[in-house]
MOPAC internal coordinates of N, CA, C and O (Angstrom, degrees):
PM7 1SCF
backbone

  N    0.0000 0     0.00 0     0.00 0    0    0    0
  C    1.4515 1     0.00 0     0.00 0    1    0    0
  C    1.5214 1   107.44 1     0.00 0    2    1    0
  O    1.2310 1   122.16 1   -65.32 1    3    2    1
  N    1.0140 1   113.46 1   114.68 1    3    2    1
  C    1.9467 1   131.02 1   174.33 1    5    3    2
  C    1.3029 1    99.97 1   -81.42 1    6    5    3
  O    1.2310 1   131.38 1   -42.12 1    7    6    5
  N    1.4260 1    95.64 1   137.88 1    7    6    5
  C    1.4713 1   122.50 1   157.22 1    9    7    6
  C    1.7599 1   126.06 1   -31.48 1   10    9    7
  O    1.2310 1   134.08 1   151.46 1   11   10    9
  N    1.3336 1    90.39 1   -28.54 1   11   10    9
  C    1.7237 1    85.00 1   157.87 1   13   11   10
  C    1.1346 1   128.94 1  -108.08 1   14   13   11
  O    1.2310 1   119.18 1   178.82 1   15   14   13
  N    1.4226 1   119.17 1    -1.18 1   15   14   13
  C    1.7000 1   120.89 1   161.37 1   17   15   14
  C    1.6748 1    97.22 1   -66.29 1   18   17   15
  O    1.2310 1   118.63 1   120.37 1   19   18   17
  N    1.5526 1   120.21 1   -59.63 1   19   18   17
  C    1.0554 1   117.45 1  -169.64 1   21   19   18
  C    1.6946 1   111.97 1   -41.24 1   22   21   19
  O    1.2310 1   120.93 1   122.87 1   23   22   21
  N    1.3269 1   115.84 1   -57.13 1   23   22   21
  C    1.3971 1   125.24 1  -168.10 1   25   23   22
  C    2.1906 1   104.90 1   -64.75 1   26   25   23
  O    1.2310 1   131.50 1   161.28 1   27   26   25
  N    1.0745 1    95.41 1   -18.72 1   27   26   25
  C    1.4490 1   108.22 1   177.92 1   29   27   26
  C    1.5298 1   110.48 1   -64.76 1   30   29   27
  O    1.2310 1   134.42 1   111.78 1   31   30   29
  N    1.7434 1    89.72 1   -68.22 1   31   30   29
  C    1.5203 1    95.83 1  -179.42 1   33   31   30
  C    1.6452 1   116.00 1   -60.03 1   34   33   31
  O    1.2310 1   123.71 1   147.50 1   35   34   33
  N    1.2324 1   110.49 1   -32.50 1   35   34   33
  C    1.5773 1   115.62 1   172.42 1   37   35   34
  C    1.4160 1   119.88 1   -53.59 1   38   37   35
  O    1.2310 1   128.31 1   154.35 1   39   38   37
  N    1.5123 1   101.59 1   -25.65 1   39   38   37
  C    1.9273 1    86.52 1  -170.22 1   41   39   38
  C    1.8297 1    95.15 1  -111.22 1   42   41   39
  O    1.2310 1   120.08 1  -161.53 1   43   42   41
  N    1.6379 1   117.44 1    18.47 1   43   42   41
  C    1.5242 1   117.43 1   149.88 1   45   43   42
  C    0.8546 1   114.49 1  -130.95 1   46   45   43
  O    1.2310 1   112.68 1  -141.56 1   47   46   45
  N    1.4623 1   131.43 1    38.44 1   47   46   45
  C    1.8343 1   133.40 1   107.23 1   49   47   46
  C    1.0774 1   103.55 1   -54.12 1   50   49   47
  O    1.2310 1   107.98 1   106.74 1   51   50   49
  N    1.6857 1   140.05 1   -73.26 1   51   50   49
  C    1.2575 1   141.57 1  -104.69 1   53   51   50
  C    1.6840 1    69.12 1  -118.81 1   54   53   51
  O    1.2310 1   100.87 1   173.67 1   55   54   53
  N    1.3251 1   152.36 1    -6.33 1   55   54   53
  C    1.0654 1   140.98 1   151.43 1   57   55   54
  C    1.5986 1   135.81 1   -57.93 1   58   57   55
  O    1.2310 1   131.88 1   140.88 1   59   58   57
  N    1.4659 1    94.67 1   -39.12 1   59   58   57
  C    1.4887 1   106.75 1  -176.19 1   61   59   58
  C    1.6431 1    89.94 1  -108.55 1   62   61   59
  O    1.2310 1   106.99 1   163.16 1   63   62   61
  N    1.3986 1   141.83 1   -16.84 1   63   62   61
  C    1.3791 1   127.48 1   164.17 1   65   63   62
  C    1.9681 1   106.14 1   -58.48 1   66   65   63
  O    1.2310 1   117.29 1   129.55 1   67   66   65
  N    1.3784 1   122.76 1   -50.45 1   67   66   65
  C    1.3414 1   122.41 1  -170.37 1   69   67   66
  C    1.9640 1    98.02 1   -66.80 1   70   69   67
  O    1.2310 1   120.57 1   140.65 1   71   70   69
  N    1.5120 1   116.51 1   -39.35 1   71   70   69
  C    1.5512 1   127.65 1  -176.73 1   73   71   70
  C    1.9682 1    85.01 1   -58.61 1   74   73   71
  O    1.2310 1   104.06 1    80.27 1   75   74   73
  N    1.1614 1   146.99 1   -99.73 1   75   74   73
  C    1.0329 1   154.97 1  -169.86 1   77   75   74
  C    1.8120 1   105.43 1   -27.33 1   78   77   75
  O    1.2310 1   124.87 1   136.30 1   79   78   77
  N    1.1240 1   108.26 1   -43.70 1   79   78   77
  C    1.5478 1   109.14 1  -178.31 1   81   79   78
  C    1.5462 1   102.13 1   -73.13 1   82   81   79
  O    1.2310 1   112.44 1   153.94 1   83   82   81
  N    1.4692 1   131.87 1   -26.06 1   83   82   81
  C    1.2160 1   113.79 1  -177.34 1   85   83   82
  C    1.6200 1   108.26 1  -107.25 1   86   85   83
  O    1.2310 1   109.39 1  -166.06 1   87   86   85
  N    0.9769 1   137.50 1    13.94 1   87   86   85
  C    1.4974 1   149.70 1  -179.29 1   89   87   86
  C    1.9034 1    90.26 1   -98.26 1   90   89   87
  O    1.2310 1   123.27 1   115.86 1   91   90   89
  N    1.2794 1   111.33 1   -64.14 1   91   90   89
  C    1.8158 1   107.66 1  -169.55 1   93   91   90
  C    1.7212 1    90.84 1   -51.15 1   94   93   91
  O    1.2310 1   118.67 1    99.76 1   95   94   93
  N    1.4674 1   120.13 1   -80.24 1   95   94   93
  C    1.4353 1   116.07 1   173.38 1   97   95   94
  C    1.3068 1   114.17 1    16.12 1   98   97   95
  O    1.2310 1   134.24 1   103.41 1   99   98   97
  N    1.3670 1    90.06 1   -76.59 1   99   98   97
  C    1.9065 1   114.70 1  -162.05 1  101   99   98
  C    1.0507 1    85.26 1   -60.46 1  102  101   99
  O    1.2310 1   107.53 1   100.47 1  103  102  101
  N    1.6715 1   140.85 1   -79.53 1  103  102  101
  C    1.4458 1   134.80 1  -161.08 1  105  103  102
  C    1.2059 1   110.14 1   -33.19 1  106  105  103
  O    1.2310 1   114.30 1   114.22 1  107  106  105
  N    1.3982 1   128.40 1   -65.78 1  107  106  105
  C    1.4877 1   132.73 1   178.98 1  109  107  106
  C    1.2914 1   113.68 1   -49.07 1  110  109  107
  O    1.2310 1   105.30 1   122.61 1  111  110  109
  N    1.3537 1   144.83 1   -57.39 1  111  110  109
  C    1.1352 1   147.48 1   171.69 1  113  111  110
  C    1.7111 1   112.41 1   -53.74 1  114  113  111
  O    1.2310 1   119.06 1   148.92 1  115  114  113
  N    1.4230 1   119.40 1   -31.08 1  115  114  113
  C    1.1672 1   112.68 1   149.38 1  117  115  114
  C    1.8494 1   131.76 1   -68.04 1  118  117  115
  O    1.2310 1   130.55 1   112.71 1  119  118  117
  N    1.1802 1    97.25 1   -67.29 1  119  118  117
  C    1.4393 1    87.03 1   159.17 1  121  119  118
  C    1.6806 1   127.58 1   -39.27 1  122  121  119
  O    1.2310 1   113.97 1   142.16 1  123  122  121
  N    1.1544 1   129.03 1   -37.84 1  123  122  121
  C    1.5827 1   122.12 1  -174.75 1  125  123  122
  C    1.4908 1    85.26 1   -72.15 1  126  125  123
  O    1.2310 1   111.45 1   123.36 1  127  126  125
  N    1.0842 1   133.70 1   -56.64 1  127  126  125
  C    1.5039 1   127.69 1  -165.62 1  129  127  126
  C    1.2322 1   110.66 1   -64.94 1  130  129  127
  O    1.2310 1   102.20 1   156.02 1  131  130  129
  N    1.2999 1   150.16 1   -23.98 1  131  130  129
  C    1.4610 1   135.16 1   112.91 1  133  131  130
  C    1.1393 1   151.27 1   -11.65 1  134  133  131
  O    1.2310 1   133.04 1   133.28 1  135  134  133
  N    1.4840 1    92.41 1   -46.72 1  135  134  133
  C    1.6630 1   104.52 1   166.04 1  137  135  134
  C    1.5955 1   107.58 1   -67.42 1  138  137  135
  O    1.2310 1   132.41 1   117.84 1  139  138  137
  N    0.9595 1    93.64 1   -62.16 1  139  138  137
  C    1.9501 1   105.59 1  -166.23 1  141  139  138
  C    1.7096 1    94.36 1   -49.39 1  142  141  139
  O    1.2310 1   116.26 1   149.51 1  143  142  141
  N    1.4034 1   124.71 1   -30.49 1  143  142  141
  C    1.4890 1   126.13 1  -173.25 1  145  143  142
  C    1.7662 1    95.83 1   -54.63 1  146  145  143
  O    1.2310 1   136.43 1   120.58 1  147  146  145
  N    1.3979 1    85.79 1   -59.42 1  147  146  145
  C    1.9653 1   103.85 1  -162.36 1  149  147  146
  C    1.6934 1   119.10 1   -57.74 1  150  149  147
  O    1.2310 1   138.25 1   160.02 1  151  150  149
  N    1.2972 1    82.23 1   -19.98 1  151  150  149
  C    1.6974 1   108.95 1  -179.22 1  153  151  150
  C    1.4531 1   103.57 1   -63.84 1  154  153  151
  O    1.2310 1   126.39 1   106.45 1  155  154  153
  N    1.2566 1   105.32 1   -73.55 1  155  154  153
  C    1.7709 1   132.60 1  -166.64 1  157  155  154
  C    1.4019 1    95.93 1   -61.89 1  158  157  155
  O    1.2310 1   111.97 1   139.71 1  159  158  157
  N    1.0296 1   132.74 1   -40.29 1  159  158  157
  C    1.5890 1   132.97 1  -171.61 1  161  159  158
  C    1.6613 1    98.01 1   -81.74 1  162  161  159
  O    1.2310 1   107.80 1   133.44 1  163  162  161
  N    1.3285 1   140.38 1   -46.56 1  163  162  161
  C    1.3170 1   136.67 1   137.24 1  165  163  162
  C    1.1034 1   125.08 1   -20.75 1  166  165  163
  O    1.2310 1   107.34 1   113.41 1  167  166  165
  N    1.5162 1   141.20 1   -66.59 1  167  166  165
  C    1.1155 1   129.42 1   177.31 1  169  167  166
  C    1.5160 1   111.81 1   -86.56 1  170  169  167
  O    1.2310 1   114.01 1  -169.44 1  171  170  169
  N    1.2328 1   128.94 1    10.56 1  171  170  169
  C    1.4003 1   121.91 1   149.13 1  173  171  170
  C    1.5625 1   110.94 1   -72.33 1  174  173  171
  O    1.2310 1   132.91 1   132.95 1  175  174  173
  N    0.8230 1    92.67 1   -47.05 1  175  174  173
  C    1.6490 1   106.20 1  -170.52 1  177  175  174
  C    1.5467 1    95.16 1   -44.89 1  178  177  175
  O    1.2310 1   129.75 1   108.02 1  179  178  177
  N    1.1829 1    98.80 1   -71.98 1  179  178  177
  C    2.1554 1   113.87 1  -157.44 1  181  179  178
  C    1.8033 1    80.01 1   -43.57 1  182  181  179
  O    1.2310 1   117.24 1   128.37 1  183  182  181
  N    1.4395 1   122.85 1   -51.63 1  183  182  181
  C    1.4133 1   112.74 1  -162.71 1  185  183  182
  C    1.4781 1   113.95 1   -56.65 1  186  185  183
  O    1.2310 1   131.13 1   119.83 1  187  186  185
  N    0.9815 1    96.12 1   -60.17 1  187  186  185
  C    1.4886 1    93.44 1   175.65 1  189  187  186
  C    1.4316 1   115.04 1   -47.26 1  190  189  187
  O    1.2310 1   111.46 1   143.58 1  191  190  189
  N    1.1350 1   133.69 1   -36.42 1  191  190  189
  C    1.5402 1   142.78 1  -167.67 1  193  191  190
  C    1.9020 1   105.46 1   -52.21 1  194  193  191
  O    1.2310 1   135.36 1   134.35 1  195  194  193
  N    1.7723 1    87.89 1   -45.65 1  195  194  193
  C    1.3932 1   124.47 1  -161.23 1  197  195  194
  C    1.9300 1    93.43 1   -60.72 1  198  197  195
  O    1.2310 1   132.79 1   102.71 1  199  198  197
  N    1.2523 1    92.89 1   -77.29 1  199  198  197
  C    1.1834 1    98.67 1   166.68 1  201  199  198
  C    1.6829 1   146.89 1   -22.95 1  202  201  199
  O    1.2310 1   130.70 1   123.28 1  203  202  201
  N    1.5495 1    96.97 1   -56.72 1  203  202  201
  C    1.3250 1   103.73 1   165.38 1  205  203  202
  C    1.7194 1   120.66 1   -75.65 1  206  205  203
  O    1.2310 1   115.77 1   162.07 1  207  206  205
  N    1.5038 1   125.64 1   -17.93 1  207  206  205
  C    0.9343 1    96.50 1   173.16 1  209  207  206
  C    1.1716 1   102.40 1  -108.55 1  210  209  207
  O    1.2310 1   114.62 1  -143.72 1  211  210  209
  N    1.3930 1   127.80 1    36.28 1  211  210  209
  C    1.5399 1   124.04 1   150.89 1  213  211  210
  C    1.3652 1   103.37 1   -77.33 1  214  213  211
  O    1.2310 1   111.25 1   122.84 1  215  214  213
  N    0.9984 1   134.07 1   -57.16 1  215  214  213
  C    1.4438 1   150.11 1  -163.11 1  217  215  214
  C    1.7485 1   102.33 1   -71.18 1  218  217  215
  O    1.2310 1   117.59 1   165.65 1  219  218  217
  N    1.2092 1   122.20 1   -14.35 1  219  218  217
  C    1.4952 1   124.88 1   163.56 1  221  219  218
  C    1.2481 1   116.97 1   -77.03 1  222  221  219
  O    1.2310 1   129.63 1   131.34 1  223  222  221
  N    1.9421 1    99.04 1   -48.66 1  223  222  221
  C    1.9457 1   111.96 1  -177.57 1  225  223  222
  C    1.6057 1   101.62 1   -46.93 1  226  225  223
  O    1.2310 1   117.25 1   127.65 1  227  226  225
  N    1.6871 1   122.84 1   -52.35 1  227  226  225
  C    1.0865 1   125.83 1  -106.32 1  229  227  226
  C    1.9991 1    75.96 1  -110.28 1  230  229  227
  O    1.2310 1   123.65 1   145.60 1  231  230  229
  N    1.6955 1   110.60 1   -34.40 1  231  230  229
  C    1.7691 1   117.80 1   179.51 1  233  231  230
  C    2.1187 1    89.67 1   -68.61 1  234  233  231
  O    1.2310 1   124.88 1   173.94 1  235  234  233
  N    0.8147 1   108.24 1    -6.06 1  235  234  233
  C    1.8047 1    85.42 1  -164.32 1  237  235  234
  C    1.3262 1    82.46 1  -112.03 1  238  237  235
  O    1.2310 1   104.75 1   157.06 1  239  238  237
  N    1.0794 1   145.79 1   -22.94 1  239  238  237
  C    1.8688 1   130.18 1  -174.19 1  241  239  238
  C    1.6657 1   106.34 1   -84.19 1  242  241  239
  O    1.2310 1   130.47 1   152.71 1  243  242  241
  N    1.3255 1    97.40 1   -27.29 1  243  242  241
  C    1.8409 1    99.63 1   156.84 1  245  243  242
  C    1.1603 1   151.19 1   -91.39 1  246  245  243
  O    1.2310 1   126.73 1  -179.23 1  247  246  245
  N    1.5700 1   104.66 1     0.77 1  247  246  245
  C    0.9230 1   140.68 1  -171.30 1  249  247  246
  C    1.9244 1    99.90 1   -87.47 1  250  249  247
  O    1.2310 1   128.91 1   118.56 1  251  250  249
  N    1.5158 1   100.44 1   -61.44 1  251  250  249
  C    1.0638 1   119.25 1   176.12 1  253  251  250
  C    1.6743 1   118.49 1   -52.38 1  254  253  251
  O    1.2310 1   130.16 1   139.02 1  255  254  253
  N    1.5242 1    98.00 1   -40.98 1  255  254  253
  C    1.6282 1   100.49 1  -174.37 1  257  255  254
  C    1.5645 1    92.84 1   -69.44 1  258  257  255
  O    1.2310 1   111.16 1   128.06 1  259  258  257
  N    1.2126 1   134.24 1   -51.94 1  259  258  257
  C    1.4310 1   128.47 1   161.42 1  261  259  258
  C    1.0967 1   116.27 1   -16.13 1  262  261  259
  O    1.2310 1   112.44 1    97.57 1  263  262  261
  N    1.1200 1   131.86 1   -82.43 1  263  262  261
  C    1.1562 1   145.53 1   161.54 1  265  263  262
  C    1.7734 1   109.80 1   -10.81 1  266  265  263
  O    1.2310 1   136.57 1    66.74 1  267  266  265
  N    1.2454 1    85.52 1  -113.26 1  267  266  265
  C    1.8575 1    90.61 1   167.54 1  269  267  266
  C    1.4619 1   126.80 1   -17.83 1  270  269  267
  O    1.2310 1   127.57 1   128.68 1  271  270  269
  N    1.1057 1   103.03 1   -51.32 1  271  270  269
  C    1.5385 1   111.01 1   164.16 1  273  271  270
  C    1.5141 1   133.94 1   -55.33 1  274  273  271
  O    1.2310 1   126.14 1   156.91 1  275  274  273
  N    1.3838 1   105.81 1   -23.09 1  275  274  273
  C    1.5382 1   133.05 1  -175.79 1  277  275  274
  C    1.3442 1   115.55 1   -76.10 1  278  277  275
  O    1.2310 1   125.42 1   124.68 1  279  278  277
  N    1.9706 1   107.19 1   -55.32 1  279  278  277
  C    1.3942 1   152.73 1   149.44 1  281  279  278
  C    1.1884 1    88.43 1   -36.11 1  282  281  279
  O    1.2310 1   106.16 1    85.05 1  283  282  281
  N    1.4215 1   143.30 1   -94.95 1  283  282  281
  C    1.0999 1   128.12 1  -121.56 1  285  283  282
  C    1.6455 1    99.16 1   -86.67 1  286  285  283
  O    1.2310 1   118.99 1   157.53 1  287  286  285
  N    1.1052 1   119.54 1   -22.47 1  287  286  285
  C    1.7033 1   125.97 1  -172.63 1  289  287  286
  C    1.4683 1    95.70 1   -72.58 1  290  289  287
  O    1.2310 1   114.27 1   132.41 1  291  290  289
  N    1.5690 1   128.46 1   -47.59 1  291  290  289
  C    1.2142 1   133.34 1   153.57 1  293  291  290
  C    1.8499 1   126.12 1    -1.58 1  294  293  291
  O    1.2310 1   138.17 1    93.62 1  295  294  293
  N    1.9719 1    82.40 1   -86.38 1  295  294  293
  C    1.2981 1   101.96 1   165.31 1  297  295  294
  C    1.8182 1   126.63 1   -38.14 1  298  297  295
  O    1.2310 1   127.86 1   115.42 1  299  298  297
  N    1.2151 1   102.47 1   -64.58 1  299  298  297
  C    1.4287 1   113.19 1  -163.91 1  301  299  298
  C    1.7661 1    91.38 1   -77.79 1  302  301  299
  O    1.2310 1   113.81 1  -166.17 1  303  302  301
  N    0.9911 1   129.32 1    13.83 1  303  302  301
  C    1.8054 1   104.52 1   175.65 1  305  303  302
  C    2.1345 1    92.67 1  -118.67 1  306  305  303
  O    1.2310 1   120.10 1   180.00 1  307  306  305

């Protein structure tokens, strides 16, 4: 084996070592961009969550004054 097989085979190690270093990269940079997906779809979610049971608190305290109001017109006639 000559000095230029050696230097051959050396620069396809260090070929598929830099090919392997930029494939993980990519994985990681995919994965974070996944994350941040799962994230954002999470805090949509909680919002919305937020939301609807505002809109439950806010249908049942009028609901109630209905109520009472109904009751009390009741009462007084």
């Amino acid at each position: 084996m000559g000095m230029a097989s050696a230097m051959s085979a050396l620069q396809m190690i260090t070929s598929d070592y830099q090919q392997a270093q930029t494939i993980s990269t990519q994985i990681q940079a995919d994965a974070q961009t996944q994350q941040m997906n799962r994230w954002k779809i999470l805090q949509d979610t909680q919002t919305k969550i937020q939301e609807i049971q505002q809109d439950v608190t806010v249908n049942r305290a009028k609901s109630q004054d209905k109520m009472f109001d109904k009751w009390d017109e009741y009462i007084r006639n």
